[in-house]
C-alpha positions as CSV (number, residue, x, y, z in Angstrom):
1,X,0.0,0.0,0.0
2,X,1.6,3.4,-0.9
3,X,2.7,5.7,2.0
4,X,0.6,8.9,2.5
5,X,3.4,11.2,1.4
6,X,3.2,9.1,-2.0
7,X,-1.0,9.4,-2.2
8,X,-0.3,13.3,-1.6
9,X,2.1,13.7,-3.8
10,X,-0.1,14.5,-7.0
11,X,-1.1,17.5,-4.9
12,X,2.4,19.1,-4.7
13,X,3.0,22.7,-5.1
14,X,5.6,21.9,-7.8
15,X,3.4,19.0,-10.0
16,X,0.6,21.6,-9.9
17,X,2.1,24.4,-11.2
18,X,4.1,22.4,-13.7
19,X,0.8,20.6,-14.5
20,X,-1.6,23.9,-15.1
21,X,1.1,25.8,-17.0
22,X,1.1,22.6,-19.3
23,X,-2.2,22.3,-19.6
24,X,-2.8,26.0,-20.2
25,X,-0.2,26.4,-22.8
26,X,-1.9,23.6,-24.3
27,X,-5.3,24.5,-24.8
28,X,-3.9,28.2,-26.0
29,X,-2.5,26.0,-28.7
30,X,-5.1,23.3,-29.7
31,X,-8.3,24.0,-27.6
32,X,-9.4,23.5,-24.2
33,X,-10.4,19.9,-24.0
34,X,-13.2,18.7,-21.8
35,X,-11.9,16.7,-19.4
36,X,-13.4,13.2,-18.0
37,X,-14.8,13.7,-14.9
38,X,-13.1,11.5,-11.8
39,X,-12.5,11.6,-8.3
40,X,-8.9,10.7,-8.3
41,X,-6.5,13.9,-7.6
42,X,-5.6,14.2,-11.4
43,X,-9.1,14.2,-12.5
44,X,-9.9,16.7,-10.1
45,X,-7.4,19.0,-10.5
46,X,-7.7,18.8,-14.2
47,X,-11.7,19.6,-14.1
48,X,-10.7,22.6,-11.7
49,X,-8.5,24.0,-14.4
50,X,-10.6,23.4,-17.1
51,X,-13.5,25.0,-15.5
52,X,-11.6,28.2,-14.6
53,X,-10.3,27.9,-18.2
54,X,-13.6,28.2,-19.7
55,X,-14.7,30.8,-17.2
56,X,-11.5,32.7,-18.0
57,X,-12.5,33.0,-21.4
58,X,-16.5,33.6,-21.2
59,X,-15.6,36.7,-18.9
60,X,-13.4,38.1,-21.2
61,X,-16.6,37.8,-23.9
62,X,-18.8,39.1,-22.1
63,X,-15.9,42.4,-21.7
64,X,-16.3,42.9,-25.5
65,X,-17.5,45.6,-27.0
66,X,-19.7,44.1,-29.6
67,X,-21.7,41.2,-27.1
68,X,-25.1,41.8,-27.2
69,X,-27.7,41.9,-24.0
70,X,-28.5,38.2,-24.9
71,X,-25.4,36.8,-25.5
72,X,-23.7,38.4,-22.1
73,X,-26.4,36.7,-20.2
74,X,-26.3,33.4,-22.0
75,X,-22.9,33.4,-21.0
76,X,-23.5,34.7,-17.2
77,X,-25.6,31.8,-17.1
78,X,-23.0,29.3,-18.4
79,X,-20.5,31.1,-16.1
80,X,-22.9,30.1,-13.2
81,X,-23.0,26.6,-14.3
82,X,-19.2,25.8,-14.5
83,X,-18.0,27.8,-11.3
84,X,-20.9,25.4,-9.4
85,X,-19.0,22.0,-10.9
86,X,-15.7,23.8,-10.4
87,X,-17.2,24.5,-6.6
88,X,-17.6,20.7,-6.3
89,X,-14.7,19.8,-7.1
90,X,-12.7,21.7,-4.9
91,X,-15.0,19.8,-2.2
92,X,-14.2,16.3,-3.9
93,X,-10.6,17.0,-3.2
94,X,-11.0,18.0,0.6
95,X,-13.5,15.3,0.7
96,X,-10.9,12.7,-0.9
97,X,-7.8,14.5,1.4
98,X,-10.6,13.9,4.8
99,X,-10.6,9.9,3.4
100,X,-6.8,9.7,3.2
101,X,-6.5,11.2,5.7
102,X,-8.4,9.2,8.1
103,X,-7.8,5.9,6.8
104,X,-4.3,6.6,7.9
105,X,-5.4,7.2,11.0
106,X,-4.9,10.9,11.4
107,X,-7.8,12.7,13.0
108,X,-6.2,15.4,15.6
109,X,-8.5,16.4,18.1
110,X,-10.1,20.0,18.2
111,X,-7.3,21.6,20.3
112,X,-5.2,21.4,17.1
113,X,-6.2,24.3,14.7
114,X,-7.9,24.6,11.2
115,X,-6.3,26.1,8.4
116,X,-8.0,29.3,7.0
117,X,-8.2,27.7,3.5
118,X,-8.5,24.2,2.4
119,X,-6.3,22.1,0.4
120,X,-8.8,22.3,-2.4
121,X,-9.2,26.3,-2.4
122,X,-5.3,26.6,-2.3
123,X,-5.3,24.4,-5.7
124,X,-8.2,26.4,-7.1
125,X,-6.5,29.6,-6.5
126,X,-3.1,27.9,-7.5
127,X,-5.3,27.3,-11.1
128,X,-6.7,30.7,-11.2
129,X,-3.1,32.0,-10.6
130,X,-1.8,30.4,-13.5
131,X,-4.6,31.4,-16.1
132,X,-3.3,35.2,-14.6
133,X,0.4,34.8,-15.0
134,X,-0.4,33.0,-18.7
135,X,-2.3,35.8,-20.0
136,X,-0.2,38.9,-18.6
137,X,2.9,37.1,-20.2
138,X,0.6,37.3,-23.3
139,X,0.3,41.1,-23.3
140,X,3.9,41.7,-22.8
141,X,4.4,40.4,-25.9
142,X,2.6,42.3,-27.3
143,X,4.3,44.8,-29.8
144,X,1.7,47.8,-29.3
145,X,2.5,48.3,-25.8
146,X,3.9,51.7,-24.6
147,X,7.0,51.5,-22.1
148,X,5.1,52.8,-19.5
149,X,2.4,50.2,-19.9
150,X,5.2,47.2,-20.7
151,X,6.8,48.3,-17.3
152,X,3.6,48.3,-15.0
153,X,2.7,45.5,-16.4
154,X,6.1,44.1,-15.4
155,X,5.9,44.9,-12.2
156,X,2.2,43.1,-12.2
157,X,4.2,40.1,-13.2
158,X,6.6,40.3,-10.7
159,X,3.6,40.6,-7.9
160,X,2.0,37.7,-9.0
161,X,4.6,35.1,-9.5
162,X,5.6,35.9,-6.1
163,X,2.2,35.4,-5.0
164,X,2.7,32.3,-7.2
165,X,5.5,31.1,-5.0
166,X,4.3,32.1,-1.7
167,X,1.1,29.9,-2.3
168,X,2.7,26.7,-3.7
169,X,5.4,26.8,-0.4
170,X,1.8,27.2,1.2
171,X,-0.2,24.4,-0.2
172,X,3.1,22.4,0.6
173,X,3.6,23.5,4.3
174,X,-0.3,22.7,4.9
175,X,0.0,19.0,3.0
176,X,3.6,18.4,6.0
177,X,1.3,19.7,8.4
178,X,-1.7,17.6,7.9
179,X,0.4,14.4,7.3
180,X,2.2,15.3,10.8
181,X,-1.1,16.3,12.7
182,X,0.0,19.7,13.1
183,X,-2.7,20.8,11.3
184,X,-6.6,19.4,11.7
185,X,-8.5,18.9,8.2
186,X,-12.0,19.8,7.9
187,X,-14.5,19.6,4.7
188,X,-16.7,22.8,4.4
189,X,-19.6,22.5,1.8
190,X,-19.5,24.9,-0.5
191,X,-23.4,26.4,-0.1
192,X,-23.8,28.9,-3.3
193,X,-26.8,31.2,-2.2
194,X,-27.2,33.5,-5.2
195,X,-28.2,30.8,-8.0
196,X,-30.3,28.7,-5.6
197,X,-34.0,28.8,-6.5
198,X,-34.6,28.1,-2.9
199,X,-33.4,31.7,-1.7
200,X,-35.1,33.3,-5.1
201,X,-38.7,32.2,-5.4
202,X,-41.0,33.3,-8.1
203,X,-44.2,34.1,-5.8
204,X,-42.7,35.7,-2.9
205,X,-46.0,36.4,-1.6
């Protein structure tokens, strides 16, 4: 039976940057490819990435100029659709971290603290980071840029791949921590209030 360090591993700082840069330059090229869903950490982290990816991309539609009333809120809509899979996922991989987890015995008792952020929202933001860096890199390219914009765009860069770093060391410190107990794991639904037809009824009489 592998170790727990080895069933955690996919969930490195370093694999998941390496593995959303990859993917990202990827679909740039060819086109963002849908994903089968699963529930192992590849799958998972895959579907996260390709649902930011689309979302990326249908907000930046919805910025143009020439979108009409009805296609910005078809897209909205869509929009609303992805980031509620994308939502479950990141609770599939606490959920599948709370499993490991436990099955190796670790449950600390409530005098060890919580982490502010879950493994899965780390990843998420991890994802989200990448699309960022990916499409600032983009306009630096460019040739139409003035020196004042290439620089403050450059130091934008320089912001976020720090933030870049400082999250991956993150993700990686609370992974050691959970595996040594210092750290207590908890799964926290992810309850989406605004596109619920519970909290928006038709007849509010």
């Amino acid at each position: 039976m592998a170790s727990l360090s080895e069933l955690l591993k996919p969930f490195s700082g370093e694999r998941l940057t390496e593995w959303f840069s990859d993917l990202t330059a990827l679909w740039h090229d060819t086109a963002p490819i849908r994903p089968n869903y699963t529930t192992s950490p590849k799958g998972l982290t895959q579907w996260i990435h390709y649902k930011n990816y689309i979302v990326w991309h249908l907000e930046e539609k919805v910025r143009n100029d020439d979108i009409t009333d009805a296609e910005i809120l078809e897209a909205e809509r869509t929009i609303d659709l992805h980031n509620l899979k994308r939502l479950a996922a990141i609770e599939q991989i606490d959920i599948w971290l709370d499993n490991v987890l436990k099955s190796a015995g670790l449950s600390p008792g409530d005098d060890v603290d919580v982490n502010s952020e879950t493994p899965g929202s780390i990843i998420d933001r991890l994802s989200i980071l990448t699309l960022k860096i990916y499409h600032l890199r983009e306009h630096l390219d460019s040739d139409r840029l003035s020196e004042q914009a290439r620089n403050n765009f450059n130091i934008r860069l320089l912001v976020l791949e720090e933030q870049y770093s400082d999250l991956t060391k993150a993700l990686d410190k609370l992974l050691l921590d959970l595996r040594q107990a210092k750290k207590r794991h908890k799964v926290y639904r992810q309850f989406k209030i605004y596109n619920d037809p519970n909290f928006h009824p038709k007849d509010h009489s």
